[in-house]
C-alpha positions in Angstrom: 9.9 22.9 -98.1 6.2 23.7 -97.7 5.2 26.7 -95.1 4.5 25.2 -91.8 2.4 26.3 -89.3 4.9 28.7 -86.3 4.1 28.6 -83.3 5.4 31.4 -80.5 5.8 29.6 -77.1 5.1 33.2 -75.9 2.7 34.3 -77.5 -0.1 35.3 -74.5 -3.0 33.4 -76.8 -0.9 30.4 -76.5 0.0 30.2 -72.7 -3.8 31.2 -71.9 -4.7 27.7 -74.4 -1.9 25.6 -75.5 -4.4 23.0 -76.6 -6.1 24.7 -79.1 -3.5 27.1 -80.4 -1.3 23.5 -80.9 -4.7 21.6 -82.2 -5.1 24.2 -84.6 -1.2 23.8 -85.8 -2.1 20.2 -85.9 -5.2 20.0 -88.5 -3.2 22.2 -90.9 0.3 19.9 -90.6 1.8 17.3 -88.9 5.1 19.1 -88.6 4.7 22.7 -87.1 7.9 25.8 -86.1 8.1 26.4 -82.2 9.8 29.9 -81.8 10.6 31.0 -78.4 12.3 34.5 -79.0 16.2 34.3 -78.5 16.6 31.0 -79.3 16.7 28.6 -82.5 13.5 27.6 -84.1 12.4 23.8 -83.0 10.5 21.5 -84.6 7.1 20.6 -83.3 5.7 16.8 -84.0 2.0 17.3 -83.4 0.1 14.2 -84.6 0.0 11.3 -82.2 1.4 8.7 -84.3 4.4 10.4 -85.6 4.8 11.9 -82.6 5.0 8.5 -80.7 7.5 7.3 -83.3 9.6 10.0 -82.7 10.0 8.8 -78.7 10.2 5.5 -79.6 13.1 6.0 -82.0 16.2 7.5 -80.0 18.8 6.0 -82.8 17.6 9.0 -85.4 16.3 11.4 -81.9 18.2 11.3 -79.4 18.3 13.5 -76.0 21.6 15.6 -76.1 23.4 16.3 -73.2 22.8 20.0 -74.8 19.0 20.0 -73.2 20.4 19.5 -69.5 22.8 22.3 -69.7 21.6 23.5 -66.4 23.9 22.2 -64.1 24.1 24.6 -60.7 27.5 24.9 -59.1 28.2 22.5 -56.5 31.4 20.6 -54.5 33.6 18.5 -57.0 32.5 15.7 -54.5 29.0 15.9 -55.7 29.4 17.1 -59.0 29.2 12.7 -59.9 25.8 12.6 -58.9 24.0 15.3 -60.9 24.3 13.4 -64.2 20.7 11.5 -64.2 19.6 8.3 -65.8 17.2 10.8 -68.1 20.2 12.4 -69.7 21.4 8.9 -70.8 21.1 6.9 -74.0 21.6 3.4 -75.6 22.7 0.7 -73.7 24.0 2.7 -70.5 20.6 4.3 -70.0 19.1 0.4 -70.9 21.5 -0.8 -68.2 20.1 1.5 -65.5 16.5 0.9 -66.9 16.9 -2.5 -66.2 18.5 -2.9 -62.8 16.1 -0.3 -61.2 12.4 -1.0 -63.1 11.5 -3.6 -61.1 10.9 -1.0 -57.9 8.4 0.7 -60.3 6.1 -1.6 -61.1 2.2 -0.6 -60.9 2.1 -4.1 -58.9 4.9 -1.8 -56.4 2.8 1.0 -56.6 -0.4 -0.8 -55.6 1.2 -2.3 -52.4 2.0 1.1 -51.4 -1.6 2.6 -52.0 -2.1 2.0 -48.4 0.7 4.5 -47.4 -0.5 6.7 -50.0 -3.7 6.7 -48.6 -2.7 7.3 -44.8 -0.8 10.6 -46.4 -3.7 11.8 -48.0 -6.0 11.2 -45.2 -3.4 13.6 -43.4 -3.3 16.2 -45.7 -7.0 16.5 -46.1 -7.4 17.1 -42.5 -4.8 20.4 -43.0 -7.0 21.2 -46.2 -10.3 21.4 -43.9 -8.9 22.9 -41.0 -7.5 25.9 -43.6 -11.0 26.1 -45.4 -12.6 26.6 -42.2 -12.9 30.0 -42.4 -13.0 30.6 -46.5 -11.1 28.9 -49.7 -8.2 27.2 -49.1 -5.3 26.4 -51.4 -5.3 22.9 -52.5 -2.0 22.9 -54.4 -0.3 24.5 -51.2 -2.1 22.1 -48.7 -2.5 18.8 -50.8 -1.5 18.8 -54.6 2.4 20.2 -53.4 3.1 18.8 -50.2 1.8 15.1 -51.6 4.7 13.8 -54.2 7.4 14.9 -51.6 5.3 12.9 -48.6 4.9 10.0 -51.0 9.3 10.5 -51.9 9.6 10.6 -48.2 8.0 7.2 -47.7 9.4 5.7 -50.7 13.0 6.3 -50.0 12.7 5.7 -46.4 13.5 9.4 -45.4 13.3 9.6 -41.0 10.6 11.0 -39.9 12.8 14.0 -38.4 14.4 14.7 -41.8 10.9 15.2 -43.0 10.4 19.3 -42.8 13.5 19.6 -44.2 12.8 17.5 -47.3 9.3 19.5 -47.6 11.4 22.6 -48.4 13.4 20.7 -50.9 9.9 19.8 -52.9 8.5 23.4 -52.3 11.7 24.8 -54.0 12.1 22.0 -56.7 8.2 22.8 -57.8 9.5 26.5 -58.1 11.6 26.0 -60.7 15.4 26.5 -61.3 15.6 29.6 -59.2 18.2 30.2 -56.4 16.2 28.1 -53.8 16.4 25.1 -56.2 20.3 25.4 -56.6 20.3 26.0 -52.8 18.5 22.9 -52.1 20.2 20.3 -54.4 23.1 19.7 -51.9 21.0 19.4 -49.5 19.1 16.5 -51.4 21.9 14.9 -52.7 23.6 14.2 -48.9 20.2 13.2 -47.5 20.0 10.5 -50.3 23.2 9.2 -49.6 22.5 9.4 -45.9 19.5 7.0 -46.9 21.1 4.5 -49.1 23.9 4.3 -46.1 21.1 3.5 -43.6 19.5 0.9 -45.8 22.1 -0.6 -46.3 23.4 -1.5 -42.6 19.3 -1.7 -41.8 16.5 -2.8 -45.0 13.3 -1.6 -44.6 10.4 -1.8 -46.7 11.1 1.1 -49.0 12.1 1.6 -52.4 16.1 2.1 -51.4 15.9 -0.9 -49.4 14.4 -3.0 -52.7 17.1 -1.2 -54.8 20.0 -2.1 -52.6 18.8 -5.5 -52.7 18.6 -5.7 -56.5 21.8 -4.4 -57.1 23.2 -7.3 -58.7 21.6 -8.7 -61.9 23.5 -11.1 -64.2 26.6 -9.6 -62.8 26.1 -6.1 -63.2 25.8 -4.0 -60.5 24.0 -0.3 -60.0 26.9 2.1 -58.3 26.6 4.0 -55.2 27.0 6.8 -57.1 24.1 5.7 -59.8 21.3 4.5 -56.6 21.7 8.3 -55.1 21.4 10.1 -58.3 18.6 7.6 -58.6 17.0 8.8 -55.6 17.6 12.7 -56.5 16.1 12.3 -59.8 12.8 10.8 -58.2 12.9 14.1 -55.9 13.0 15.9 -59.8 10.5 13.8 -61.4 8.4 13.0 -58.4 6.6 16.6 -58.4 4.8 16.1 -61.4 1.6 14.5 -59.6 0.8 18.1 -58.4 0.5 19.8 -61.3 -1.6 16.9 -62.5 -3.6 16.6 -59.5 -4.1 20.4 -59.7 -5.6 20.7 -62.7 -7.6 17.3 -62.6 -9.6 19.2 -60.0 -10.0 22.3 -62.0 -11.0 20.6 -64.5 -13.4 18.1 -63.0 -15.2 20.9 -61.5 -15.7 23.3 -64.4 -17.1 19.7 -65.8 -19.8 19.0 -63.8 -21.5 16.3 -65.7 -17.6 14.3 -65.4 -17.8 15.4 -61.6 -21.1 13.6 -61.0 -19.7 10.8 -63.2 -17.3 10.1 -60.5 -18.9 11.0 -57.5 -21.4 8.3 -58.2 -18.7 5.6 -59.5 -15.7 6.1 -57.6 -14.5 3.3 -59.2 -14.0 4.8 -62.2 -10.7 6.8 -60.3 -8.2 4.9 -62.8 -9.9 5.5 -65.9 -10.3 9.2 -65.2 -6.9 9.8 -63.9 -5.4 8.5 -67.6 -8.4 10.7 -69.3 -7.2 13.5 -67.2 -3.7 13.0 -67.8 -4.5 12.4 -71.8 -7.2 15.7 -71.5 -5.1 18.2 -69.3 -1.6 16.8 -68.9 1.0 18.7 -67.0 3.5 18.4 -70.1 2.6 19.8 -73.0 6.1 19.4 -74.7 8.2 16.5 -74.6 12.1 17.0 -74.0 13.7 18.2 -77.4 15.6 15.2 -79.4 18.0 16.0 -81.5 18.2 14.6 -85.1 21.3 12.1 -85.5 21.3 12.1 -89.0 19.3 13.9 -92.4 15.9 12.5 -91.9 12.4 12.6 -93.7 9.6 13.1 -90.9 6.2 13.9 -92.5 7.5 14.3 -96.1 10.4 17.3 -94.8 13.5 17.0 -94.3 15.3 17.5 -91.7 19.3 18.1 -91.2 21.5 16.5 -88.7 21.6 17.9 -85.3 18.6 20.1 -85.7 16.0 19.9 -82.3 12.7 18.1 -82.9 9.9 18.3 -80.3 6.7 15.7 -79.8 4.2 18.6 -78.9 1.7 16.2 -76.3 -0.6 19.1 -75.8 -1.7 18.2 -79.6 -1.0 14.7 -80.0 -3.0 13.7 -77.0 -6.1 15.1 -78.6 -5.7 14.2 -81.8 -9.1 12.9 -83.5 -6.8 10.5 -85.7 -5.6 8.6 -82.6 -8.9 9.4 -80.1 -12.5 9.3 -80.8 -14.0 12.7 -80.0 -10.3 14.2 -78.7 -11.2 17.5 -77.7 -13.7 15.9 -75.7 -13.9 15.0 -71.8 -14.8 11.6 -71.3 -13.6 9.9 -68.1 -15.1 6.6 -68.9 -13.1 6.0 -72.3 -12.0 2.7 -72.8 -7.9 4.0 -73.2 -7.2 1.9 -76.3 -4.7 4.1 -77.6 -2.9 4.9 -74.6 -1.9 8.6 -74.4 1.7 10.2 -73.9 0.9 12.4 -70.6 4.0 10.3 -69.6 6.1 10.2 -72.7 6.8 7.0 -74.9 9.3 4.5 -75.9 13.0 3.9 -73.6 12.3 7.5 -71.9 8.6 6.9 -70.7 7.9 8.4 -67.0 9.8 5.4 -64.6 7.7 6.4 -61.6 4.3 6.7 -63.9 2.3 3.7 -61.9 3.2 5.5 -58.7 1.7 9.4 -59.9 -0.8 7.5 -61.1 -1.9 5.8 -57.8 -1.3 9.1 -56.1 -3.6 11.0 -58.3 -6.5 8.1 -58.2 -6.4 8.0 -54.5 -6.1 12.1 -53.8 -9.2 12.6 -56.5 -11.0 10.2 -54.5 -10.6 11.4 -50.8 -11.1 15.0 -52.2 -14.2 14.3 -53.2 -15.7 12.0 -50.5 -14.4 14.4 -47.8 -16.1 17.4 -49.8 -18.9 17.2 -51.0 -19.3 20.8 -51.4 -16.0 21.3 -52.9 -16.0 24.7 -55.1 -13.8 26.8 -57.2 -12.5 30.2 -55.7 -10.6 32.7 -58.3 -7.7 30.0 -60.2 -4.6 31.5 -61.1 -2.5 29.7 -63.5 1.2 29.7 -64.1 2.8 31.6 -67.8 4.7 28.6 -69.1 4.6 27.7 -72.1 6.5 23.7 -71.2 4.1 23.2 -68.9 -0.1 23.7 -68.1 0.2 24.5 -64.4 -2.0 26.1 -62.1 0.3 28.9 -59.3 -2.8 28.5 -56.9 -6.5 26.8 -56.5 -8.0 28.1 -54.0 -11.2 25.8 -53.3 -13.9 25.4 -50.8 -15.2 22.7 -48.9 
């Protein structure tokens, strides 16, 4: 086997610039080593097209229950619902896939841009009224508090259950610490209170259109399956505020982009996939796991062993995207990027962070025009690019 390229997930030059410590990898294979000290050396997929093939192909990578170990200790009663639809493969995970996409739609998510909107209206208002006297956190006043407002709304949370369900977000976005384990009962019985409630009174929410689309061809999604449905959005619905975050960062130590969309607003959808292609939240995919001896870039590669799709490199690289390490927020998208993963696993609530990060960009920067950088500080992690705090001023 020829040397490859390694890759320390630790490594402090790394964490300060995934992109180019993975471009680099990238140039000189297509197959690079990701060591992360105490555990078994990974495989790292770093050119876009092979990279995509490997999420499109989960009969030779598949997801292993092995990669959710993490399970936190709860009641036998709601151990049932802590087995998500991401965990799942084949036709099971197809099954769920099927009776639930239609909720997600981008047509879905454009009907709700309204109530997305009226959020971030709200939110803004608490952004100025903290930058009143100096910077202000934007990821504690807008980019945080956003995805669990938009949840709320989606899944019909009450209005009184609200604050509570902000604390859930706050200690989901903090990671797998003791105030995440401490908050997934919590989550768990408020989805199941909501699914009860839509289904003795439908509303115009997302658990209302699920309860209602519970039969298909004579399959039908479980009670069981609808809340861990609705848990697992609580999961995957936080990733809009890291991509939010750094679209800002980004957008202002890029001043020509800035202007770009200052002066077209309409460019919002555009930029938001450029942004997510350019500085992505997720700069490795979940590790698959080989299901039998295969060839990948001229190696082989045993049974069983763990391969990764690096997206920090594949998303800029020049063989799928003209000029890649460039910004350009007016590029056309032909090859679509995998900010939000590929193939049977790609992001189920992608058209809704999507419409969430258009429509926060563009308040932000009609309500500031004078919106500056204070001192960033970003997050050591090498999974993820994420900023811990952005202060900004109006």
């Amino acid at each position: 086997m020829p040397a490859l390229p390694e890759i320390d997930l630790t490594d402090p030059a790394v964490l300060r610039d995934p992109f180019t410590a993975h471009g680099q990898a990238r140039e000189r294979s297509p197959l690079v080593r990701l060591l992360v000290p105490g555990m078994a050396a990974m495989w790292g997929v770093s050119r876009y097209a092979e990279a995509r093939a490997v999420l499109s192909d989960p009969a030779r990578f598949a997801l292993s229950p092995a990669t959710f170990a993490f399970k936190p200790d709860v009641s036998d009663e709601l151990k049932p619902y802590l087995r998500s639809m991401q965990e799942m493969e084949g036709p099971e995970h197809a099954r769920l896939r099927r009776l639930v996409s239609p909720a997600f739609t981008p047509r879905r998510a454009a009907q709700f841009r309204p109530r997305i909107e009226a959020i971030v209206e709200e939110l803004l208002d608490d952004l100025a009224e903290q930058a009143t006297d100096g910077p202000a956190d934007l990821i504690a006043h807008l980019a945080r508090p956003l995805p669990m407002a938009v949840i709320c709304e989606l899944v019909g949370i009450p209005e009184q259950d609200r604050p509570r369900w902000r604390e859930y977000g706050a200690a989901v976005a903090a990671g797998a610490g003791a105030a995440f384990v401490d908050a997934i009962p919590g989550i768990i019985e408020g989805a199941r209170a909501a699914v009860a409630a839509r289904r003795a009174e439908p509303r115009d929410d997302l658990v209302s259109d699920l309860v209602r689309a519970q039969a298909e061809d004579g399959d039908r999604l479980s009670d069981v399956e609808l809340v861990t449905l609705v848990w697992q959005l609580v999961l995957g619905g936080q990733v809009p505020t890291n991509l939010l975050a750094n679209a800002v960062e980004v957008l202002l130590t890029h001043p020509d982009q800035l202007a770009a969309l200052r002066a077209h607003p309409t460019l919002a959808p555009r930029a938001v996939e450029e942004l997510t292609r350019w500085c992505g939240p997720q700069l490795l995919a979940f590790p698959r796991f080989t299901t039998q001896d295969v060839e990948l870039s001229g190696v082989r590669i045993p049974r069983g062993e763990p391969v990764v799709a690096v997206i920090a490199a594949a998303n800029r690289d020049p063989r799928a995207f003209a000029d890649a390490d460039m910004l350009d927020i007016s590029r056309d998208g032909s090859a679509p990027h995998l900010g939000f993963a590929h193939g049977p696993h790609f992001c189920l609530g992608a058209a809704f962070a999507r419409v969430q990060t258009q429509v926060a960009l563009t308040a932000l920067l009609r309500r500031a025009p004078g919106l500056a950088l204070g001192e960033v500080q970003r997050a050591s992690d090498g999974g993820t690019w994420r900023l811990a705090a952005l202060p900004v001023t109006l």
